[in-house]
C-alpha positions as CSV (number, residue, x, y, z in Angstrom):
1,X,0.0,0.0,0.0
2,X,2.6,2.0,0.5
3,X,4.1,2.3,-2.7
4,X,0.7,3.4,-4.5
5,X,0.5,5.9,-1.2
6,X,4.0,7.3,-2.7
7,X,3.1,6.8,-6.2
8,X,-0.2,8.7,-6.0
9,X,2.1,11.7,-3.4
10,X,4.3,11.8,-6.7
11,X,1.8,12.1,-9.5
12,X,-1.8,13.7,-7.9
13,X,-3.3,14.2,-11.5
14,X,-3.5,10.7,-10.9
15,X,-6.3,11.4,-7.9
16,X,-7.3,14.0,-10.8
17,X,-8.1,12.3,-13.7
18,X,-10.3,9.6,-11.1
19,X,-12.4,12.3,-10.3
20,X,-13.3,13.5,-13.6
21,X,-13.5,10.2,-14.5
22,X,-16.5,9.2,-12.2
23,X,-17.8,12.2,-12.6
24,X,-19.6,11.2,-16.0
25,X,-20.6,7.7,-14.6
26,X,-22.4,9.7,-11.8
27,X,-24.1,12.3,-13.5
28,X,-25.7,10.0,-16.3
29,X,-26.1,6.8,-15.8
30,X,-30.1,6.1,-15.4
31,X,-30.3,9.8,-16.2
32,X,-33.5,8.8,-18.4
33,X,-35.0,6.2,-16.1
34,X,-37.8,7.5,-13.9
35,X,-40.5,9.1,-15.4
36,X,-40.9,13.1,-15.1
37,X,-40.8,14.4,-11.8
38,X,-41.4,17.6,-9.8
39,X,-41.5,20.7,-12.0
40,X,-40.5,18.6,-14.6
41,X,-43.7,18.0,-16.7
42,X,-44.8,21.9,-16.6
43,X,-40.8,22.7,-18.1
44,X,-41.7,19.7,-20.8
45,X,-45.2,20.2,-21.1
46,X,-44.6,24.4,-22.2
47,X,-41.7,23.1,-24.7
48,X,-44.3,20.6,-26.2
49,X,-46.4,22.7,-26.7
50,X,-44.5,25.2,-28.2
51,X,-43.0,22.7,-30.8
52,X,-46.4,21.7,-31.7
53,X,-48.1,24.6,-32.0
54,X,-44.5,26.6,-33.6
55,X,-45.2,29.3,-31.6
56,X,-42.2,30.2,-28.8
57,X,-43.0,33.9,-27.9
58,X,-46.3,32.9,-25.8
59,X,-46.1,29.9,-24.0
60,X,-49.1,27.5,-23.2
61,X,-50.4,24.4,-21.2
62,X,-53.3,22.9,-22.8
63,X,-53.6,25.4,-25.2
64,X,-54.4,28.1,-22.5
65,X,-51.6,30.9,-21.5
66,X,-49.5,30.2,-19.2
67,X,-47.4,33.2,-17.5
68,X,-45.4,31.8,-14.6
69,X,-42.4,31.9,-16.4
70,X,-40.7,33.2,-19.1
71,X,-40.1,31.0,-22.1
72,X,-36.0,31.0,-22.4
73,X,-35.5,27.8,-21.2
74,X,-38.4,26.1,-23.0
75,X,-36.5,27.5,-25.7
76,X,-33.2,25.0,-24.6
77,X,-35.0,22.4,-23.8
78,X,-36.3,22.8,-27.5
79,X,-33.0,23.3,-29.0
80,X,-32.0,19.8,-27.2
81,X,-34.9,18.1,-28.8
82,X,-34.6,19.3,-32.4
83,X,-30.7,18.4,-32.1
84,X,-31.7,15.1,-31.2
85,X,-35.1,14.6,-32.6
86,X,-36.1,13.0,-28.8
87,X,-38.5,13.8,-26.7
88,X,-37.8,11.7,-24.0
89,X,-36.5,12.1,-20.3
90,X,-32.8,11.9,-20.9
91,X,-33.2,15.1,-23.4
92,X,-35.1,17.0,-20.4
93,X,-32.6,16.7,-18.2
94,X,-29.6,16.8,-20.4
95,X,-29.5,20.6,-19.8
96,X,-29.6,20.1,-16.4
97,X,-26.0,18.0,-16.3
98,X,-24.3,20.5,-18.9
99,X,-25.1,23.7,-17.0
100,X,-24.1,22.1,-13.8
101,X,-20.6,21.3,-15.5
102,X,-20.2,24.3,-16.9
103,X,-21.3,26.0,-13.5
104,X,-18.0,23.9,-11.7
105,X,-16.0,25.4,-14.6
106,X,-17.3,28.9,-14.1
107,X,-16.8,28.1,-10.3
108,X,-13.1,27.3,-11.3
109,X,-12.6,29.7,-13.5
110,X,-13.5,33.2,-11.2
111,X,-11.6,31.8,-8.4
112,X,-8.7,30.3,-10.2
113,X,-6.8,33.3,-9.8
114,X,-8.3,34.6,-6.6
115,X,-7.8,31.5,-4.5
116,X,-5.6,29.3,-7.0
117,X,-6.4,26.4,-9.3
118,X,-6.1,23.7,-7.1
119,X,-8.9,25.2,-4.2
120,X,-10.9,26.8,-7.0
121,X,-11.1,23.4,-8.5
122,X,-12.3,21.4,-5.4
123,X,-14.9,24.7,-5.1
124,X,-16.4,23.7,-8.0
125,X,-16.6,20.1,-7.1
126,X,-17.9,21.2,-3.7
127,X,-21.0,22.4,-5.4
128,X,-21.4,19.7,-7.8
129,X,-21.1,17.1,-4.8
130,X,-23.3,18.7,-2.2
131,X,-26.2,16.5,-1.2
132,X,-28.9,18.8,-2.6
133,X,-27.5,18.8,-5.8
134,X,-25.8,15.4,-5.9
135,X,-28.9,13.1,-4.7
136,X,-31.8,15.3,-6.3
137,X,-31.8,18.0,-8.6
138,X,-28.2,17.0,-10.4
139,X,-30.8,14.5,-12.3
140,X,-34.2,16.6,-13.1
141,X,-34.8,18.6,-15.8
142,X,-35.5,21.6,-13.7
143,X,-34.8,24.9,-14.3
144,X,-33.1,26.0,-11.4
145,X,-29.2,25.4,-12.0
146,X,-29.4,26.4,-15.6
147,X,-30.7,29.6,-14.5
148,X,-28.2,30.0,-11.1
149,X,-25.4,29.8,-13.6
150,X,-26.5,32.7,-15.5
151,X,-26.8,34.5,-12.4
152,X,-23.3,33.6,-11.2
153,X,-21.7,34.4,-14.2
154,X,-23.1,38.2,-13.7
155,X,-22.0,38.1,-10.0
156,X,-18.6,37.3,-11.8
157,X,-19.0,40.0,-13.7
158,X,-19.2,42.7,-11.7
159,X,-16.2,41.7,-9.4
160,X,-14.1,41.0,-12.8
161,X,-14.7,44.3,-14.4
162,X,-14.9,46.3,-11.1
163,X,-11.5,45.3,-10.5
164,X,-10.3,46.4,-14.2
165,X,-12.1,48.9,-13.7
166,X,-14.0,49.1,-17.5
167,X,-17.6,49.9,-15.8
168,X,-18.8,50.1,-19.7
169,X,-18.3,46.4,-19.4
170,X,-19.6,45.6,-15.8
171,X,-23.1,47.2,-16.7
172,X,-23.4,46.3,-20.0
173,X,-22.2,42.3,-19.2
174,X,-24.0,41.8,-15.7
175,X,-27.2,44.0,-17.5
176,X,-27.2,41.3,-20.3
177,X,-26.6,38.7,-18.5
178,X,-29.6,39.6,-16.2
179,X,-32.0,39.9,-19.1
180,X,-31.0,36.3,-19.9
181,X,-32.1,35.5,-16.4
182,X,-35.2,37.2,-16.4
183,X,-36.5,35.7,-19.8
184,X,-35.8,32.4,-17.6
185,X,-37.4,32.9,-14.4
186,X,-38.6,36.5,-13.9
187,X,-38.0,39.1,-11.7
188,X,-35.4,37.3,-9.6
189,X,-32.9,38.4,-11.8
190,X,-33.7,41.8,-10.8
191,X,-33.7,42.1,-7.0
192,X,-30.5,39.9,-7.5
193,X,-28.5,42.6,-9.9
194,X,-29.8,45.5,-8.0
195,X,-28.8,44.0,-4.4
196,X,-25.5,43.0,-5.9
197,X,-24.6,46.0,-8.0
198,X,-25.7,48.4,-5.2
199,X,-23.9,46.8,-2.7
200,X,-20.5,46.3,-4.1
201,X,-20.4,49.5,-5.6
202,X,-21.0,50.8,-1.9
203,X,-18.5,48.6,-0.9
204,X,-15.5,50.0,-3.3
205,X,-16.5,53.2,-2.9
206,X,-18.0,53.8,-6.6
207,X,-21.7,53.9,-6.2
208,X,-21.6,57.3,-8.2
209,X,-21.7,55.0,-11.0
210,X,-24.8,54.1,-10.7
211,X,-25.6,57.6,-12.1
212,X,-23.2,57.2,-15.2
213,X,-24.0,57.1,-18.5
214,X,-22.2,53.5,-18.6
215,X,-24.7,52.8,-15.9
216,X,-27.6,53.5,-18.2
217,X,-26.3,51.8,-21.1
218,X,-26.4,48.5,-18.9
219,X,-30.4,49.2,-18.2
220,X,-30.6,49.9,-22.1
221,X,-29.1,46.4,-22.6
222,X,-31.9,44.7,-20.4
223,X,-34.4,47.2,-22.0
224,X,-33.6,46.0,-25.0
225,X,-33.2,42.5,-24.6
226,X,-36.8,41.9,-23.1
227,X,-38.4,44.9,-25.2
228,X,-37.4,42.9,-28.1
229,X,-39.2,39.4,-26.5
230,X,-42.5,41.4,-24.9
231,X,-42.7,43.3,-28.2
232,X,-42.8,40.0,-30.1
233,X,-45.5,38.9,-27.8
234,X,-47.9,41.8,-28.5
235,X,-48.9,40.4,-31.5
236,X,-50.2,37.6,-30.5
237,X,-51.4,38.3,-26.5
238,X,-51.9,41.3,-24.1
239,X,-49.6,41.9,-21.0
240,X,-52.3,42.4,-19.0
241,X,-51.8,39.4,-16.2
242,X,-47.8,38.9,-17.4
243,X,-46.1,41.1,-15.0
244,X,-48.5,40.6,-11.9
245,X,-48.3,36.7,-12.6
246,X,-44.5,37.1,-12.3
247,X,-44.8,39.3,-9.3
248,X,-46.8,36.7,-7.4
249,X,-44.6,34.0,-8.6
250,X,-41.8,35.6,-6.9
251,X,-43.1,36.9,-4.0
252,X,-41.8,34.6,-1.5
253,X,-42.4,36.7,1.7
254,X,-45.8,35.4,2.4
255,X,-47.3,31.9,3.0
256,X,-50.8,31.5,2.9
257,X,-50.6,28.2,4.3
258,X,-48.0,29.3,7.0
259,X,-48.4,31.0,10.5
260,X,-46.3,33.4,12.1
261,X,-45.1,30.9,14.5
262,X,-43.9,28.6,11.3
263,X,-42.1,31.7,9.6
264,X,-40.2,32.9,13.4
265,X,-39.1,28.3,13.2
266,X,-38.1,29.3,10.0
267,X,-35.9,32.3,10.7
268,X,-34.0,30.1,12.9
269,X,-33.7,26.7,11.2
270,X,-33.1,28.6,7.8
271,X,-28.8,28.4,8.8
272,X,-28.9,24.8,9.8
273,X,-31.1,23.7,6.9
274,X,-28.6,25.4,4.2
275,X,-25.9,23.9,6.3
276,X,-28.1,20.5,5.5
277,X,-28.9,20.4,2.5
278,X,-25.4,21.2,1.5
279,X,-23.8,18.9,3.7
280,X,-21.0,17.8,3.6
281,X,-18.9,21.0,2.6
282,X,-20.9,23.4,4.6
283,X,-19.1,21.9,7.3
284,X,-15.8,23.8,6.5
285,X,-17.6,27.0,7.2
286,X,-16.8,26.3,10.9
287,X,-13.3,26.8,10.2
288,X,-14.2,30.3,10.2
289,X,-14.9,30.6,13.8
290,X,-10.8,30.3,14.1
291,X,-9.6,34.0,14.3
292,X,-6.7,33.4,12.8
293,X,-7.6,31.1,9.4
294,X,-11.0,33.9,9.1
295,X,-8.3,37.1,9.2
296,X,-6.0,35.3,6.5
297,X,-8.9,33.9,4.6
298,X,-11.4,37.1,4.2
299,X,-8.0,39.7,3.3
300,X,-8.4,38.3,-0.1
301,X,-10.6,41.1,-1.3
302,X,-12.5,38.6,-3.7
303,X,-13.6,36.7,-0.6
304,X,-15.0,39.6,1.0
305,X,-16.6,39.7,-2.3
306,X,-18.7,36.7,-2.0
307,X,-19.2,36.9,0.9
308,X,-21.0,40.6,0.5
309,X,-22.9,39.0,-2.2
310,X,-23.8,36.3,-0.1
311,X,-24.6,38.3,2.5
312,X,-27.1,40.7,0.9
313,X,-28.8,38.2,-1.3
314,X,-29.6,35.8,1.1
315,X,-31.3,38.1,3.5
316,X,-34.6,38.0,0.8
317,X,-34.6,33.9,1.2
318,X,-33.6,33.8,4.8
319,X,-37.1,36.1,5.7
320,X,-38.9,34.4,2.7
321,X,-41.5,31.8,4.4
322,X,-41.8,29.6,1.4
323,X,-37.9,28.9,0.8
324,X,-36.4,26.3,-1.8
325,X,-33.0,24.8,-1.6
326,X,-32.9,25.3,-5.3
327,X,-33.8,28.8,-5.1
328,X,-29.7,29.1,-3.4
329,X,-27.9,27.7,-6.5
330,X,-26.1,31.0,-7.6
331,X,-25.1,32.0,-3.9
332,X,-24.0,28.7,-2.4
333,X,-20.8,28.4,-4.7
334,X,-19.9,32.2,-3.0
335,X,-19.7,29.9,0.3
336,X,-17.7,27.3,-1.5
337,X,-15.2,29.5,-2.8
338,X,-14.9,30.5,0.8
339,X,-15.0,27.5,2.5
340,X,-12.6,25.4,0.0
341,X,-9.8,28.7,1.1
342,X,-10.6,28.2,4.6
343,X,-9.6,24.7,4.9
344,X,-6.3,25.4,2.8
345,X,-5.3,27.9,5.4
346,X,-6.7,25.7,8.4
347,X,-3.9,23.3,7.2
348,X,-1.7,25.9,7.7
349,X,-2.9,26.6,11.2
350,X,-3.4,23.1,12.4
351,X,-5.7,24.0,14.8
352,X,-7.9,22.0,17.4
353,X,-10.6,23.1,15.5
354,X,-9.6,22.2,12.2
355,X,-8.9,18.7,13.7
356,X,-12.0,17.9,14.9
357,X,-14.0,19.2,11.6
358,X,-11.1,17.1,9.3
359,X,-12.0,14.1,12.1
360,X,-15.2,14.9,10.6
361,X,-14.8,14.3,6.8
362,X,-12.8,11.2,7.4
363,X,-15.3,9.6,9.9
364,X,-18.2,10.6,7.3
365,X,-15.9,9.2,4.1
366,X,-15.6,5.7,6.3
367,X,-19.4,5.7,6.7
368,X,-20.2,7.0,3.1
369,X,-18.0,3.9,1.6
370,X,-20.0,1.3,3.8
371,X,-22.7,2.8,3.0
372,X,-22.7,1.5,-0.6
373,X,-22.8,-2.2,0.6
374,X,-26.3,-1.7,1.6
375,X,-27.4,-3.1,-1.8
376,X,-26.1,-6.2,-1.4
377,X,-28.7,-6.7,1.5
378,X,-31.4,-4.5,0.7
379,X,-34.3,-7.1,-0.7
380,X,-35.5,-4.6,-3.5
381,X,-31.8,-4.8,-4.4
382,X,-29.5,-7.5,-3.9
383,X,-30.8,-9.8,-6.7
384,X,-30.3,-7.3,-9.5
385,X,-28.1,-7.8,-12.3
386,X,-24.7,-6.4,-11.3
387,X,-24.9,-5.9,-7.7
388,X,-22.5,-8.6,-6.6
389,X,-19.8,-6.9,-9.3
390,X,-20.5,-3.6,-9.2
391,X,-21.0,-2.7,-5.5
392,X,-18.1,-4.6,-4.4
393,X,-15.5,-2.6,-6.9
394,X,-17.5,0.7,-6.3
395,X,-16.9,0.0,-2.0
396,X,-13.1,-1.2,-3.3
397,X,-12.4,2.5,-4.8
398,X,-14.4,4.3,-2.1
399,X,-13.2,2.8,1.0
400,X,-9.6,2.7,-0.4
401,X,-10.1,6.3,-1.1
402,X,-11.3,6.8,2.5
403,X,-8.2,5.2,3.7
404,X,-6.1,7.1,1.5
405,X,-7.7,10.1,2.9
406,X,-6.3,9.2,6.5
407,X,-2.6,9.0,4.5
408,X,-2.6,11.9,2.2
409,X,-3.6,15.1,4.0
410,X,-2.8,17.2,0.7
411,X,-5.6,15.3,-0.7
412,X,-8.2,14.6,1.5
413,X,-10.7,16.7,-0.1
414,X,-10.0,15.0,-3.2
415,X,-10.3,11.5,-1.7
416,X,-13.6,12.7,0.0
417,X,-14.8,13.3,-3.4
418,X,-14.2,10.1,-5.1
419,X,-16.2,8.4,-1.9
420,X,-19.0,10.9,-2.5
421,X,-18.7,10.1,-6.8
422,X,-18.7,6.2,-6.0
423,X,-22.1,6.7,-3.7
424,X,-23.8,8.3,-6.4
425,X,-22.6,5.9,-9.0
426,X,-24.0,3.1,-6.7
427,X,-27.3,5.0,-6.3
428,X,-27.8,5.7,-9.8
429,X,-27.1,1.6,-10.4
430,X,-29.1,0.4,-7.7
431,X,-31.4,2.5,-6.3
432,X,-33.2,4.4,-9.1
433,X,-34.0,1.2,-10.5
434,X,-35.2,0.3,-7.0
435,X,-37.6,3.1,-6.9
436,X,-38.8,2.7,-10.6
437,X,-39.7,-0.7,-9.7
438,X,-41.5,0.3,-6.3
439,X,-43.0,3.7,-7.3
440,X,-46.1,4.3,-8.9
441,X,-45.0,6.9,-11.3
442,X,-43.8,4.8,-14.0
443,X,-47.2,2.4,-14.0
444,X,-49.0,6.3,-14.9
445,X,-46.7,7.1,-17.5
446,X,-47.6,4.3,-19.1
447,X,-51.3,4.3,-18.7
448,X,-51.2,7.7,-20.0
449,X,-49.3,6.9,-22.9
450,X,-51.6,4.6,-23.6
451,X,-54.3,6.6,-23.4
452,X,-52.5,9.1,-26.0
453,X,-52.1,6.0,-28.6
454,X,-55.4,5.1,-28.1
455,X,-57.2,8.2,-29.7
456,X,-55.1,7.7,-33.1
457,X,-56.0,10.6,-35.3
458,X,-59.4,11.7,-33.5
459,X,-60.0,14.8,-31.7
460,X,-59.3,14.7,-27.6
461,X,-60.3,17.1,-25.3
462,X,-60.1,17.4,-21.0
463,X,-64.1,17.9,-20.6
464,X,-65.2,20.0,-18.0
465,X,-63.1,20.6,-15.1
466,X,-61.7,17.4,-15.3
467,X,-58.3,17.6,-13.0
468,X,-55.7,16.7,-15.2
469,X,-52.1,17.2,-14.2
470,X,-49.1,18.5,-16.1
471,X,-47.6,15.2,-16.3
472,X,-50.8,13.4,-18.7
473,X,-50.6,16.5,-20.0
474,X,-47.2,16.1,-21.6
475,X,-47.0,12.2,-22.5
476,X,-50.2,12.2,-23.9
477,X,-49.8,15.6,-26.0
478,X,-46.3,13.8,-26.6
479,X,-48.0,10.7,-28.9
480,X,-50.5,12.7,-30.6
481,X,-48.3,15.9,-31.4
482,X,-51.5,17.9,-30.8
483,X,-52.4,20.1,-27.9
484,X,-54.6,18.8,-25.4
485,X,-57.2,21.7,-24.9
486,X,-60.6,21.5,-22.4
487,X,-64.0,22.1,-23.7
488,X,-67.6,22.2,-21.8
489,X,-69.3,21.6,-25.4
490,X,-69.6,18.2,-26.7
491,X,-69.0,18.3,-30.7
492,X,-71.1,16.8,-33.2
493,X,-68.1,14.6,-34.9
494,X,-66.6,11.7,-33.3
495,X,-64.2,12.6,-30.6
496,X,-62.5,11.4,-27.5
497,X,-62.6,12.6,-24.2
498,X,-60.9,12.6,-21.1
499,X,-63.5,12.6,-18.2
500,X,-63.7,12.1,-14.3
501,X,-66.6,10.3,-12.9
502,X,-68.0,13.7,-11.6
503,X,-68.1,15.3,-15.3
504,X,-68.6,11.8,-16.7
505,X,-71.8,12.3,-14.4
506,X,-72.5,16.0,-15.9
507,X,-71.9,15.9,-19.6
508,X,-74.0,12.0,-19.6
509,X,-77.2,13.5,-21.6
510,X,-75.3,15.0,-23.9
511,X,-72.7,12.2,-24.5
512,X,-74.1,10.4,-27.8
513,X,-73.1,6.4,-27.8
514,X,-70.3,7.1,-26.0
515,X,-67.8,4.1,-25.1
516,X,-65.3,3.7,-22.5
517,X,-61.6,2.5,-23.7
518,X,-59.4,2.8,-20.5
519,X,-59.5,3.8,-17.1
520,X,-56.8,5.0,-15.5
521,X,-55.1,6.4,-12.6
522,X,-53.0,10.0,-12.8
523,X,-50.8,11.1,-10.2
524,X,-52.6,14.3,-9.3
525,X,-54.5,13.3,-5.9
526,X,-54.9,9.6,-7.5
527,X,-57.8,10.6,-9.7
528,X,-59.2,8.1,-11.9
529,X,-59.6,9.1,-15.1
530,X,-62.3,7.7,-18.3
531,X,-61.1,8.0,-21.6
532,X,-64.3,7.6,-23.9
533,X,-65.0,8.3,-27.1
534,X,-68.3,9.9,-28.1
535,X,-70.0,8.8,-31.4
C-alpha cells in the first residue's frame, strides 16, 4: 500500500483524472430512467407545446396561456430536442447535467486566480457534490441550475470588471446577462443585480456610477433585450396578467398556508437547513470561527466579495416563508469558494478546530464507503443484475479512497470526493431502478401513454373541469403531437374525451353512444380518469 500511497504523493493528476472520470458515470447513468418528476412535466409540457403549435413567444399548457415563467428555457429544452429529434427524459434533463458542469468550470474559473487552481477546482466540485445537488436535482430537468449559472456568471461580472475597472463592461455584461435570467425565471434576476450591483459598488466606494451614462447603457441592454421578447408577444397576447403573474410567482415573503409561529421556526432553522442540504462541505464554514484562518482567509478582497454578495442576497430567502433549496444555487458556490480557502489555510494553522471538523470528513468518508454495501442486503436490491460486481468494486475505490484520505492530508478533499462520486454511481445503479420498480409513477406514464395511442388521429379534449395534471398533460400531447385543450361543449363529430366520474356524471345526456376505452389512474390526488370516445 505504501508504494501506491508514494506513487499517487508523486503524480496527484492521478487522484485528478479519477475524479473526472466518475464524474460522468455519476451524473448519467439512469439519467433517463424515472418518469418526469417535480416541476419537470410543466418545463416539458410548455416546450411541447411550443414545438407543436410553432409558436415560442407565448407559451401554453393545454392550449391556455401560461405566465409563470418566461419561455427562455423552454427554448433550450427545445434546441436539445430538435438536435436530437427526442422527446424523452434523458433530453429534459440533459441541460440540467451541462449547466451544472459548466457552473464547476465557471466556479473554477472566477476563483482560479483569486484562491488558486487547485482550491478553486475542489470549489467547484464542492457544489457539484453537495447532497442537494448530488442526490436530487443534479438529475431533473429543472430549471433552477441552468438559471443560477447565468446568475453567477453576472455576479462574476461585476467583481471581474470592477476590479479592471472598465464599468462600460460591468453594466453592459451583468445588465445582459440579467436579461437572460429574467427571460428564464422572472424578476429574480432583478432584485438579485440590483442588491448586488448596489452593494459592491457601496462597498468600493464607486456607487456614483450608478448615475453614469455606462450605468444607463447596462439598463438599455436589459431594455432592450426583453423589449425585443415582450414586443414579439404583443402580437399575439396582451400583458395584462404577465407582469403581476411574475410578481406573485416571486413573492416569496408570504405563505398562505403558514403562520407566524412557522415563519419565526423558519428564521432560525433557515442556517442549519442550508448547512443540510449542502452537507458535507458546509461543514468547513466552521473553520471560520478560528480568528486566525478567518483574518487570513477574508484579506483576499475577492472573498470579501462573496461573501457581501452572499450576505445581501440571502437576507430576501432567509425572511422568505416559502424557501427552496434550489432557489440558493447562484449564492451557495460564494460559500464554496470561501469554505474550499478556509480549509487550505486551516492546514496551515493546524488548529484544534480544524482537527475535529477534518476528524469529521474522514469519519463521514468511512461511513459514506460502507454505506454502498447496503445493496447487497437490501431485498428490492441484492438480486439485481450487477450488484454482486458492481457494488463490491465501487466499495473497493471508495473505502480505499477513504483510507487514503487518513494517508494523504494534501488530498483529502480529493479523496472525500471520489467516496462521495462512487455513492452516487451506486445510487444511480441500484437504487433508481429500486424506486422505478416500487413507485407508482412509471405504471402512470404508461397508462397515459396509452391513453394518448389510443385516440389515433381523432379529436381529444379534457371535458369539463376534469383535473388533469401537467404530467398526462405532456405524454399524452407527446404521442399525438397535438395540444390537449378542455372544452364544456360536446362536438357533433366523433371525438374522445378525457373525463372524471363527476363530469362523466355532468356531460352524460349530452354524450351520444359514447364508449369507455381505458380507465386509468394520474398522479394528481390519484384521480381516476375515463377515456371515452363519443359517437
Amino acid at each position: 500500500m505504501q508504494w501506491l500511497i508514494k506513487s499517487l504523493t508523486n503524480h496527484p493528476y492521478y487522484i485528478w483524472i479519477l475524479v473526472l472520470l466518475l464524474l460522468i458515470p455519476a451524473l448519467f447513468i439512469n439519467i433517463g430512467l424515472m418518469p418526469l418528476l417535480s416541476d419537470e412535466p410543466t418545463r416539458a409540457i410548455v416546450t411541447l407545446e411550443m414545438m407543436v403549435k410553432g409558436n415560442y413567444i407565448t407559451p401554453t399548457i393545454n392550449g391556455e396561456f401560461y405566465y409563470n415563467k418566461p419561455p427562455l428555457f423552454n427554448w433550450i429544452l427545445a434546441g436539445f430536442a430538435y438536435l436530437t429529434g427526442n422527446l424523452n427524459e434523458v433530453i429534459f434533463r440533459l441541460p440540467t447535467v451541462i449547466s451544472l458542469l459548466l457552473f464547476a468550470l465557471a466556479i473554477f474559473l472566477i476563483g482560479k486566480k483569486e484562491i488558486g487552481k487547485t482550491n478553486a477546482a475542489i470549489a467547484g466540485l464542492m457544489f457539484v457534490t453537495s447532497s442537494r445537488i448530488l442526490f436530487w436535482d443534479s438529475f431533473q430537468g429543472l430549471i433552477d441550475i441552468t438559471y443560477s449559472l447565468v446568475t453567477f456568471c453576472s455576479f462574476a461580472a461585476l467583481y471581474v470588471f470592477s476590479e479592471k475597472r472598465k464599468f462600460l463592461l460591468l453594466f453592459a455584461v451583468s445588465y445582459l446577462l440579467t436579461a437572460i435570467g429574467y427571460l428564464m425565471k422572472g424578476l429574480p434576476s432583478l432584485a438579485f443585480q440590483a442588491i448586488s450591483v448596489v452593494v459592491w459598488l457601496g462597498f468600493i466606494k464607486e456607487i456614483r456610477k450608478l448615475f453614469s451614462w455606462q450605468h444607463l447603457v447596462g439598463i438599455g441592454v436589459f431594455l432592450l433585450v426583453t423589449g425585443l421578447y415582450y414586443y414579439a408577444y404583443l402580437q399575439t397576447n396582451s400583458l395584462q396578467d404577465v407582469f403581476s403573474t411574475l410578481f406573485d410567482q416571486s413573492n416569496r415573503i408570504k405563505d398562505k398556508e403558514g403562520t407566524i409561529l412557522s415563519w419565526t421556526i423558519h428564521l432560525f432553522k433557515f442556517p442549519l437547513d442550508l448547512g443540510y442540504e449542502f452537507a458535507p462541505w458546509t461543514v468547513l464554514l466552521l473553520l471560520l470561527f478560528n480568528k486566525e484562518v478567518r483574518g487570513k482567509t477574508m484579506s483576499a478582497k475577492f472573498l470579501q466579495f462573496c461573501l457581501l454578495i452572499f450576505a445581501s442576497n440571502i437576507i430576501i430567502y432567509w425572511i422568505s416563508a416559502d424557501m427552496r433549496p434550489r432557489y440558493l444555487f447562484m449564492l451557495v458556490p460564494l460559500l464554496f469558494l470561501i469554505a474550499a480557502k478556509a480549509y487550505h489555510e486551516s492546514q496551515k494553522v493546524e488548529a484544534r478546530l480544524f482537527r475535529m471538523i477534518d476528524l469529521t470528513l474522514q469519519i463521514f468518508a468511512f461511513i459514506g464507503s460502507f454505506s454502498i454495501l447496503y445493496y447487497l442486503f437490501w431485498s428490492e436490491t441484492n438480486q439485481m443484475s450487477g450488484v454482486w460486481i458492481y457494488i463490491p468494486l465501487l466499495f473497493i475505490v471508495s473505502v480505499l479512497s477513504a483510507y487514503f484520505s487518513l494517508k494523504m492530508k494534501d488530498y483529502r478533499l480529493l479523496f472525500i470526493l471520489i467516496v462521495l462520486l462512487c455513492v452516487r454511481i451506486s445510487f444511480n445503479l441500484f437504487n433508481l431502478p429500486a424506486r422505478y420498480n416500487s413507485y407508482p409513477d412509471a405504471t402512470y406514464r404508461q397508462d397515459e401513454i396509452m391513453a394518448g395511442r389510443l385516440t389515433g388521429d381523432y379529436d381529444l379534449f379534457i371535458l369539463g373541469d376534469t383535473p388533469v395534471n401537467h404530467d398526462a398533460s405532456f405524454y399524452i400531447t407527446r404521442e399525438r403531437k397535438q395540444i390537449l385543450t378542455r372544452t364544456s361543449e360536446i362536438k357533433q363529430k366523433p371525438a374522445f374525451y378525457l373525463t372524471d366520474k363527476k363530469n362523466l356524471a355532468n356531460f352524460a345526456d349530452r354524450l351520444v353512444n359514447y364508449k369507455i376505452y381505458k380507465k386509468f389512474t394520474i398522479k394528481l390526488m390519484e384521480t381516476e380518469l375515463y377515456l371515452i370516445k363519443s359517437e
